[in-house]
C-alpha positions in Angstrom: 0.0 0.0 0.0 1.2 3.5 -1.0 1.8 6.2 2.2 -0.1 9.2 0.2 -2.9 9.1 -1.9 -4.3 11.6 -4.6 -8.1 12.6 -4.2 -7.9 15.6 -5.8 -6.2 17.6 -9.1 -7.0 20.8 -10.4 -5.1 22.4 -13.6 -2.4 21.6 -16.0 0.8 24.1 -15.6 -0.8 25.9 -12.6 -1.1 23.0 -10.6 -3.5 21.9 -7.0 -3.5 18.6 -5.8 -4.9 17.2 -2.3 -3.3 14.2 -0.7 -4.0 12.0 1.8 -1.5 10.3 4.3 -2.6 7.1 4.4 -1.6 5.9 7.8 -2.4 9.2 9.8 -5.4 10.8 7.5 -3.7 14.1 7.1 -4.2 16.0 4.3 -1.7 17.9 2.6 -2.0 20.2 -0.7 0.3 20.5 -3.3 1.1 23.1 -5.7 3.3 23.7 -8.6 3.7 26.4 -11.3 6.4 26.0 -13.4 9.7 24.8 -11.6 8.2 25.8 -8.7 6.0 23.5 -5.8 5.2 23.2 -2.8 4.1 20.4 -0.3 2.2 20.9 3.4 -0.7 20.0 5.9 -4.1 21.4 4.9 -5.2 23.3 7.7 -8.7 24.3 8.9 -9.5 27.9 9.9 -8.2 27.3 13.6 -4.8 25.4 12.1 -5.1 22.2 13.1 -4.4 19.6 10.3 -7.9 18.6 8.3 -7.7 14.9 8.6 -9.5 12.2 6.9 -10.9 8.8 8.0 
């Protein structure tokens, strides 16, 4: 079984993508642009991590 799973892409050079950890339920949201990406925790609107079942 893979550790992250995709549930979710938007776009083709201007990239969003949500990810699931699948031993801890996290979610994470990626983005890339170009060269350029990034990779962290989805947060709700008090911060805390937005984790899935």
């Amino acid at each position: 079984m893979e550790r992250f799973k995709k549930i979710y892409q938007q776009g083709i050079v201007d990239v969003v993508e949500i990810w699931v950890d699948t031993q801890t339920g996290v979610n994470y949201v990626f983005h890339r642009n170009g060269n350029a990406a990034g990779f962290t925790p989805l947060l709700d609107k008090d911060g805390k991590p937005i984790v899935s079942q």
